[in-house]
DRENPA-548313 format. One record per residue (C-alpha): x, y, z; residue in three letters. Coordinates in steps of 0.02 Angstrom, whole numbers, plus 32768, in hexadecimal, padded with zeros to 4 digits. Example, Ala and Ser with C-alpha at 12.3 -4.5 7.8 and 13.67 -1.06 7.14 Angstrom:
2
8267, 7F1F, 8186, ALA
82AC, 7FCB, 8165, SER
This chain:
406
8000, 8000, 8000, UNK
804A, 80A7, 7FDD, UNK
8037, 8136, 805E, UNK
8053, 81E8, 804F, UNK
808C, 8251, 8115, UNK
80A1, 82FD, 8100, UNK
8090, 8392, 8192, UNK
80AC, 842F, 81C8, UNK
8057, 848D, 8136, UNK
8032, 8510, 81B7, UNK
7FBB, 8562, 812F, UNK
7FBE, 862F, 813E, UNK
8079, 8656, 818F, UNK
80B1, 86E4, 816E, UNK
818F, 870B, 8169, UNK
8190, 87CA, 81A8, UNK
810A, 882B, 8160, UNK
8104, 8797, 80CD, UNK
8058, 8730, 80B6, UNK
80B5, 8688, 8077, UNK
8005, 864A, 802C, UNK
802B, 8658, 7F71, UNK
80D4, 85FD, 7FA5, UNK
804D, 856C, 7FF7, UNK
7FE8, 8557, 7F58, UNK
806B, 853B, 7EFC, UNK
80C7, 84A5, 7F80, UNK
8018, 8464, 7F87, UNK
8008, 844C, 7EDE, UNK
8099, 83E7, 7EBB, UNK
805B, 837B, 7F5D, UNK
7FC2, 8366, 7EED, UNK
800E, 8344, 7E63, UNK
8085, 82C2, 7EBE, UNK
7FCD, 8284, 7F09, UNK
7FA7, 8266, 7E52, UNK
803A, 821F, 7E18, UNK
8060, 81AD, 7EBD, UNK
7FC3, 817F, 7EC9, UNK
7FD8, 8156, 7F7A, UNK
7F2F, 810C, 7FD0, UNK
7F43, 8166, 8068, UNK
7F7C, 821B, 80A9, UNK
7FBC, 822C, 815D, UNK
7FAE, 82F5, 817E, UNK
802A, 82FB, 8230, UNK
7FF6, 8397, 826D, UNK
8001, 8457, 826F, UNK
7F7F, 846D, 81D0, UNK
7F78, 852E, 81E1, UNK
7FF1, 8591, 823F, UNK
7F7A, 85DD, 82BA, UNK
7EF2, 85D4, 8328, UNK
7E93, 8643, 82B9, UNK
7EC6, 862E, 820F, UNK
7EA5, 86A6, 818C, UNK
7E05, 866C, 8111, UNK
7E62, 8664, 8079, UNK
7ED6, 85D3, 80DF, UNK
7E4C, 8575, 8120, UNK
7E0C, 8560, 8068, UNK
7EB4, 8540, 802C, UNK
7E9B, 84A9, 8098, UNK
7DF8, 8467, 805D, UNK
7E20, 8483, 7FAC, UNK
7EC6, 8425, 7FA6, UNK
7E7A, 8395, 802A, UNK
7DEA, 8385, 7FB4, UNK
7E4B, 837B, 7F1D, UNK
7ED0, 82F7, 7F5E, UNK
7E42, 828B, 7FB3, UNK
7DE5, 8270, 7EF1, UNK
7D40, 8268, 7F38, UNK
7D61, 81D8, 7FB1, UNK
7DDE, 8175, 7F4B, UNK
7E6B, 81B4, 7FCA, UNK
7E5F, 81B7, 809F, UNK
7EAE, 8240, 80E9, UNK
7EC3, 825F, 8191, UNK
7EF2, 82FF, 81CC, UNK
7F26, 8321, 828D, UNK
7F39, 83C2, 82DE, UNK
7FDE, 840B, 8314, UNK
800E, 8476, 838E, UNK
7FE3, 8520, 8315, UNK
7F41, 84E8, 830C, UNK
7E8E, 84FA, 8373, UNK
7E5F, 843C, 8385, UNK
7DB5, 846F, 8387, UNK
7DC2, 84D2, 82E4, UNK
7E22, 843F, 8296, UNK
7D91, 83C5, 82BE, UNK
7D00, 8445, 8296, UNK
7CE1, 8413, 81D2, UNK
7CE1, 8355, 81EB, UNK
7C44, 8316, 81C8, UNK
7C53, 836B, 811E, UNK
7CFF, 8339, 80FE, UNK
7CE1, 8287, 812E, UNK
7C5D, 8280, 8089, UNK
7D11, 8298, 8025, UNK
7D85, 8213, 8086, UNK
7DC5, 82B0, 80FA, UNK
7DD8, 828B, 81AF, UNK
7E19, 8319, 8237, UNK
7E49, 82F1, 82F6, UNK
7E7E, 836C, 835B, UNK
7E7D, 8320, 83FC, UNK
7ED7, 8285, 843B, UNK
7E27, 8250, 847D, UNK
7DCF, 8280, 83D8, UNK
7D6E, 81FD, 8394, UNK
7CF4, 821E, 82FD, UNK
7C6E, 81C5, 82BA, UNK
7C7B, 8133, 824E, UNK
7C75, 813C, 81BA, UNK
7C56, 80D8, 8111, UNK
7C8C, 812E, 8063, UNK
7C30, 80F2, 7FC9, UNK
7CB3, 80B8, 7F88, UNK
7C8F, 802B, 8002, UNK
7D38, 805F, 807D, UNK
7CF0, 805B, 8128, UNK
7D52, 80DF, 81B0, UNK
7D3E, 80A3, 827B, UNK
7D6B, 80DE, 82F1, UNK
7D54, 8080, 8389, UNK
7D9C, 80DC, 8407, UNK
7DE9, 8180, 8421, UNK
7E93, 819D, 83BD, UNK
7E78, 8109, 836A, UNK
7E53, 80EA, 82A9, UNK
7E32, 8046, 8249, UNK
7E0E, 8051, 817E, UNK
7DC5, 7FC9, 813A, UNK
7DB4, 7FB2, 8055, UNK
7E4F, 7FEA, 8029, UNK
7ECA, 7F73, 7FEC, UNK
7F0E, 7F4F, 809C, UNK
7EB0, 7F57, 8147, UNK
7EFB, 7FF4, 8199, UNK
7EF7, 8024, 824B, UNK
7F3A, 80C9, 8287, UNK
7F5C, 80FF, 8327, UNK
7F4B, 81BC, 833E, UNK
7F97, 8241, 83B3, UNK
7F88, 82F2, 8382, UNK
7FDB, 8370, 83E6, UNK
7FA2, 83B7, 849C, UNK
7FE6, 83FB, 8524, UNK
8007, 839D, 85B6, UNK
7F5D, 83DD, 860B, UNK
7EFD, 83AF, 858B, UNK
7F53, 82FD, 8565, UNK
7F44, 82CC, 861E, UNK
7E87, 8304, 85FA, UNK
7E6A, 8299, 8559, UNK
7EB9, 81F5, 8593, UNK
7E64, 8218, 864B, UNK
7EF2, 8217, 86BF, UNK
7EDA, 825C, 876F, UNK
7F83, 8249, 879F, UNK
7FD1, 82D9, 876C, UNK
807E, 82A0, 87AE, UNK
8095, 8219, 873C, UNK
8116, 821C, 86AE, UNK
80B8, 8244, 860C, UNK
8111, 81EC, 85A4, UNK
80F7, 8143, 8605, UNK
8037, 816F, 85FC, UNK
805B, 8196, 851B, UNK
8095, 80DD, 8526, UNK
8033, 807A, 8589, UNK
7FA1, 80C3, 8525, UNK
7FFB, 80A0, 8488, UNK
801F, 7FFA, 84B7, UNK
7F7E, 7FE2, 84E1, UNK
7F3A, 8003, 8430, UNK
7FB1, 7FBE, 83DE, UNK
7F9A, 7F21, 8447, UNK
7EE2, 7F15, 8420, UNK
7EF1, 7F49, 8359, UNK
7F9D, 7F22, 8321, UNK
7FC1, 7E7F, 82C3, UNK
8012, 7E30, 8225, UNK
7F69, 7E36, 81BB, UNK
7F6A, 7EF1, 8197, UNK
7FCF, 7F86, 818E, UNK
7FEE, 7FD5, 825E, UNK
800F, 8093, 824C, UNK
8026, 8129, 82C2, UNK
801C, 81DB, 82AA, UNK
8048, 826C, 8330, UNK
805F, 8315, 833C, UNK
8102, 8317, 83CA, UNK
81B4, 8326, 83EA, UNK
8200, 8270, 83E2, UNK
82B3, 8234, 83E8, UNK
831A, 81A6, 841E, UNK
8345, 819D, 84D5, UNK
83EB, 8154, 84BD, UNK
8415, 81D7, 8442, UNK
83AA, 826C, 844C, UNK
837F, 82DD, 83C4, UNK
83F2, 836B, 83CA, UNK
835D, 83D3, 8355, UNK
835F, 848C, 8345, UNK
829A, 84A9, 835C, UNK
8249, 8513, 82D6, UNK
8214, 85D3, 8308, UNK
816A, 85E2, 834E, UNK
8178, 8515, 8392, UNK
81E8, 851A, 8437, UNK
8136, 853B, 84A8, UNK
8109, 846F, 8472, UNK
81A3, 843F, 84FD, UNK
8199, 846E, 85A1, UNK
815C, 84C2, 85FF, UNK
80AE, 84B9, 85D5, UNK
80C8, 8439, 852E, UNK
80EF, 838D, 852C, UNK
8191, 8329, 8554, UNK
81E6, 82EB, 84CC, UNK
81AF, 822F, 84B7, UNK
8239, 81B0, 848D, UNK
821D, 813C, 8411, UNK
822C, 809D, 8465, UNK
8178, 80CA, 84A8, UNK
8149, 8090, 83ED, UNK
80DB, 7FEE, 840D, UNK
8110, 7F30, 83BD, UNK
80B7, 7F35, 8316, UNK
80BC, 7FDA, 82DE, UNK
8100, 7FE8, 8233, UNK
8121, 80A5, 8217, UNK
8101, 813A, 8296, UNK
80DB, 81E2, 8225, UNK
8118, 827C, 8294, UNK
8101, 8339, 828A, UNK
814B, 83C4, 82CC, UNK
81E4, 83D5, 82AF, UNK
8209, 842F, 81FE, UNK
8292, 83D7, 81CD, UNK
8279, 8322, 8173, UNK
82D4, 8286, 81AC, UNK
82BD, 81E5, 8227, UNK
82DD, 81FF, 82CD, UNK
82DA, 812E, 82D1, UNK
82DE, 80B5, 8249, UNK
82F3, 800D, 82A1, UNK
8282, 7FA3, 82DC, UNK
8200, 802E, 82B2, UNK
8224, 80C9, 824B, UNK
81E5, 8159, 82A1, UNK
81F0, 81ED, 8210, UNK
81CE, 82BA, 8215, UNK
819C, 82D8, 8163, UNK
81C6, 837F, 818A, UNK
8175, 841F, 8147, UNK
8156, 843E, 8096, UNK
8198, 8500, 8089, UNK
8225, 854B, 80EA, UNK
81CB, 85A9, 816A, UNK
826C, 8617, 81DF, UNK
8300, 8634, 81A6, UNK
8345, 85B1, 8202, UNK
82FF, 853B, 8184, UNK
834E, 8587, 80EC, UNK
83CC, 8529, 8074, UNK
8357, 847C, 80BE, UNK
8306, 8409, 8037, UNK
825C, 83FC, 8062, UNK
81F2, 835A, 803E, UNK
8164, 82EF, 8052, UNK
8178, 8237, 8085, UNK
8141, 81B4, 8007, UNK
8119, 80FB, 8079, UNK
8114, 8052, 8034, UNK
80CD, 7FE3, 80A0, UNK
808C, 7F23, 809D, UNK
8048, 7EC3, 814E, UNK
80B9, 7E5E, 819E, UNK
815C, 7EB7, 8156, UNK
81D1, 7F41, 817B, UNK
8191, 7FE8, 8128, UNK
81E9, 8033, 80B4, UNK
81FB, 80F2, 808B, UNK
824E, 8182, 8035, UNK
8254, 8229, 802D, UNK
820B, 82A4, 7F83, UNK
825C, 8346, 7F79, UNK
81E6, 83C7, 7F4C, UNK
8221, 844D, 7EDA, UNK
819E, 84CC, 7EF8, UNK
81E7, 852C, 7F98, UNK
821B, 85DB, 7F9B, UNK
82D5, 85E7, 7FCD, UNK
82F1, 8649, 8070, UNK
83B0, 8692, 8057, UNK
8418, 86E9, 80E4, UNK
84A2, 8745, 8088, UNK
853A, 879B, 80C6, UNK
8590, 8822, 8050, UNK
8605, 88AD, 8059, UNK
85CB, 892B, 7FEA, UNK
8529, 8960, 7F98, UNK
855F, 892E, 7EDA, UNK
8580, 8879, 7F06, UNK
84D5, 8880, 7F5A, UNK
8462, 88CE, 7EDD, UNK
84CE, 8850, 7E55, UNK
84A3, 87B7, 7EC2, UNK
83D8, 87DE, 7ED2, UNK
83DF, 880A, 7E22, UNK
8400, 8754, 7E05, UNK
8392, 8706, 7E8D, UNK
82EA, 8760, 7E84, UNK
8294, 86DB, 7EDD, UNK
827B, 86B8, 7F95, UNK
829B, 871F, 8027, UNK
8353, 8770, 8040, UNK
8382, 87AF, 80EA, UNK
8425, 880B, 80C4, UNK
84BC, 883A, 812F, UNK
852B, 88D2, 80F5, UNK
85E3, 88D0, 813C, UNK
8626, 8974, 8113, UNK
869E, 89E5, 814E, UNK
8616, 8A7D, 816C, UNK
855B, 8A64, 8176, UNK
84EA, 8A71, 80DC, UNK
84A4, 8B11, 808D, UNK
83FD, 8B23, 8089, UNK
8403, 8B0E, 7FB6, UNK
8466, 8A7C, 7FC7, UNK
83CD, 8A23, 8034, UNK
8368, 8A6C, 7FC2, UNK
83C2, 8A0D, 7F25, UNK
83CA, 896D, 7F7F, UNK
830A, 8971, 7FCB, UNK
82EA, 898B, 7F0C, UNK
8359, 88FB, 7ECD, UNK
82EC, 885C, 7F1A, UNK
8230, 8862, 7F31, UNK
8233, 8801, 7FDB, UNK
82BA, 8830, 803E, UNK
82AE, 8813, 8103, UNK
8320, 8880, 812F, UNK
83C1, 88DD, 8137, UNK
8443, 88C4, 81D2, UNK
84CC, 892E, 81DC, UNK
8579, 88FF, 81FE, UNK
85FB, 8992, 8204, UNK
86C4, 8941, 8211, UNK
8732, 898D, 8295, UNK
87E1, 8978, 8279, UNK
8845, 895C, 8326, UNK
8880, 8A06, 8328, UNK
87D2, 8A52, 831B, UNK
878E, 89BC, 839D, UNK
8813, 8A00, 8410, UNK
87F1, 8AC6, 83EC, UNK
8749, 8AA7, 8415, UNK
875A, 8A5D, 84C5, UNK
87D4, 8AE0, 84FE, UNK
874D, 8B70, 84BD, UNK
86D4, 8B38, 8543, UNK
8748, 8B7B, 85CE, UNK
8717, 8BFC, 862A, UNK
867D, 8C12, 85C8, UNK
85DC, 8C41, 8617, UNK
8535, 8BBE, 85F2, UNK
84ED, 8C41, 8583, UNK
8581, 8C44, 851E, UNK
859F, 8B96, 8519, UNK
84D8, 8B9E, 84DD, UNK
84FE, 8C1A, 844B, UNK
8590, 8BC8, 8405, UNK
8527, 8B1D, 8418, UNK
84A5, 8B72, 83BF, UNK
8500, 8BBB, 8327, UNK
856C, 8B1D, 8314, UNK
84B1, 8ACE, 8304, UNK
845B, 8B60, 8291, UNK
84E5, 8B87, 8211, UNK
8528, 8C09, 8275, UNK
8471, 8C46, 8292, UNK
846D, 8CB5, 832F, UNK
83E6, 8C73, 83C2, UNK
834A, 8CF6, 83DD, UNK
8329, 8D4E, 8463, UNK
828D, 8CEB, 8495, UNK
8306, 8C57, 84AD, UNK
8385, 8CA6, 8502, UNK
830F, 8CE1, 8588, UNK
82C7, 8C3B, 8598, UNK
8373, 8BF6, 85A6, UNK
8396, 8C5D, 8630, UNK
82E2, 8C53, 868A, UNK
8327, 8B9E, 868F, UNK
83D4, 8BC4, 86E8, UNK
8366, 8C28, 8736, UNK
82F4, 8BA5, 876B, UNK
8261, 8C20, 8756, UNK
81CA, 8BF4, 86E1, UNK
81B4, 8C17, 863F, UNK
């Protein structure tokens, strides 16, 4: 059976004052068009659809659209959890339409839906909470679910009163649990999650993506090692984490797709993919990796004059540039001018004027005997091309030495 994971879409982001959504159509259609030539016969969706509680309109039908369009009327599952960007409740709110198409959203680790039989004759169960079991497809599929909460909320879901205990022992007993009562050789044992997962004899040493360090603690979830992964399970599809690769790959591959467009400029210069499954009962799953070719580049450059600068955007109008200038005096207002004008997205411009030692060593010794005021001014016009301070800040300056109020 072939199987298509993909997350972190995290529909609407915007990079400074950027909307990234024309970017997003243009990722999700070649995941479509990978949908249609793949033809995979199920879509795991790991998490963080949109990238906020309240998305923007135009993202949330970005989403049905392109879930509509890969599930073909029914001929494809897809099941879509909700990440840590996203309101579970908002996640879950269009199911009983969705589930007409073969689209099925959980954004709880409690959630259980309504079953549900396609007429294409696939039948979707779910027979208890956070877990799935597909029935018509070529294989017999069962899926256990997680999708992200925080600690509060997890204890609340799997009903645990005492609030001392571990929570990753209480992840795997319930996921041994499941997997004990659902897992065999006969079909195809699959689980999804929305988390931060490594191994515990070698922890993943992972820079987290911007805007995702609140899903550790405090308040977020531990991370969850992988040997929690109950016997049977053939493949565990993670989000979260925006860069793609296994975190473990025996006995069970445990696999962040990764997101589909570089979303900080952490992430630029990363190849950014969806993960493409191959995977038979009984047997070791295989998987790979398809690069997508869609994503804006995000560049951070580093030149020493404004030439080299404007010559280099020239050549590489597309993505997002944040530039560094190292220059022996700070930039002219025209020369900012020419290089806002040479690159339609640029993030921005940090100075960085070069001191010889000589100067390094002028400047220290002209602090002496200075006055704060003076230190201020020269501070000031070091800061504002030689630009003098006004009077309004000087007197707040000194209502502060002062300690008066402004």
């Amino acid at each position: 059976m072939k199987i298509l994971h993909t997350s972190d879409w995290h529909l609407g982001k915007k990079l400074g004052n950027w909307s990234r959504l024309e970017e997003q159509k243009e990722i999700l259609a070649e995941i479509l068009e990978i949908c249609r030539e793949e033809n995979p016969e199920l879509i795991l969706l790991a998490g963080d659809l949109y990238d906020s509680w309240n998305p923007p309109h135009e993202a949330i039908e970005l989403l049905y659209r392109t879930l509509s369009r890969m599930a073909d009327g029914g001929r494809r599952i897809i099941l879509a959890l909700a990440g840590n960007h996203d309101a579970p409740e908002h996640v879950e709110a269009p199911d009983a339409l969705a589930r007409e198409s073969g689209i099925f959203f959980m954004g709880y680790p409690g959630s259980q839906p309504a079953d549900m039989e396609l007429e294409s004759g696939v039948k979707v169960l779910f027979p208890e909470p956070g877990m799935v079991v597909i029935e018509g497809l070529s294989e017999p599929v069962r899926i256990i679910c997680t999708p992200y909460a925080s600690e509060s909320r997890m204890r609340r879901s799997l009903d645990v009163e005492n609030r001392e205990e571990a929570l990753r022992m209480i992840l795997t007993e319930r996921w041994t649990e499941l997997g004990t009562r659902y897992f065999d050789s006969k079909g195809i044992n699959l689980m999804a999650s929305h988390l931060f997962m490594g191994n515990r004899d070698e922890l993943v040493m992972e820079e987290e993506p911007e805007g995702e360090r609140s899903i550790l603690h405090p308040g977020g979830l531990e991370q969850i090692y992988t040997d929690a992964l109950p016997a049977g399970c053939q493949y565990m599809a993670l989000g979260h984490l925006h860069r793609g690769f296994p975190v473990s790959t025996d006995p069970i591959p445990a696999v962040y797709s990764g997101s589909p467009g570089a979303y900080s400029l952490s992430e630029n210069h990363r190849d950014k993919s969806v993960v493409l499954i191959d995977a038979e009962p009984g047997k070791k799953t295989r998987y790979s990796y398809r690069k997508l070719t869609t994503p804006w580049p995000l560049y951070r450059e580093v030149f020493t004059g404004c030439e080299e600068a404007v010559e280099w955007m020239t050549e590489h109008p597309e993505g997002y540039v944040e530039l560094t200038m190292r220059t022996e005096a700070y930039l002219t207002g025209s020369e900012k001018q020419l290089l806002m004008k040479s690159h339609p997205r640029i993030l921005g411009i940090i100075p960085e004027v070069r001191r010889t030692g000589e100067d390094e060593a002028d400047r220290e010794k002209s602090f002496a005997g200075k006055t704060v005021p003076e230190i201020f001014k020269d501070y000031y016009r070091e800061n504002r091309q030689n630009a003098d301070p006004s009077k309004e800040i000087l007197d707040l300056l000194d209502e502060i030495i002062g300690g008066g109020e402004s």
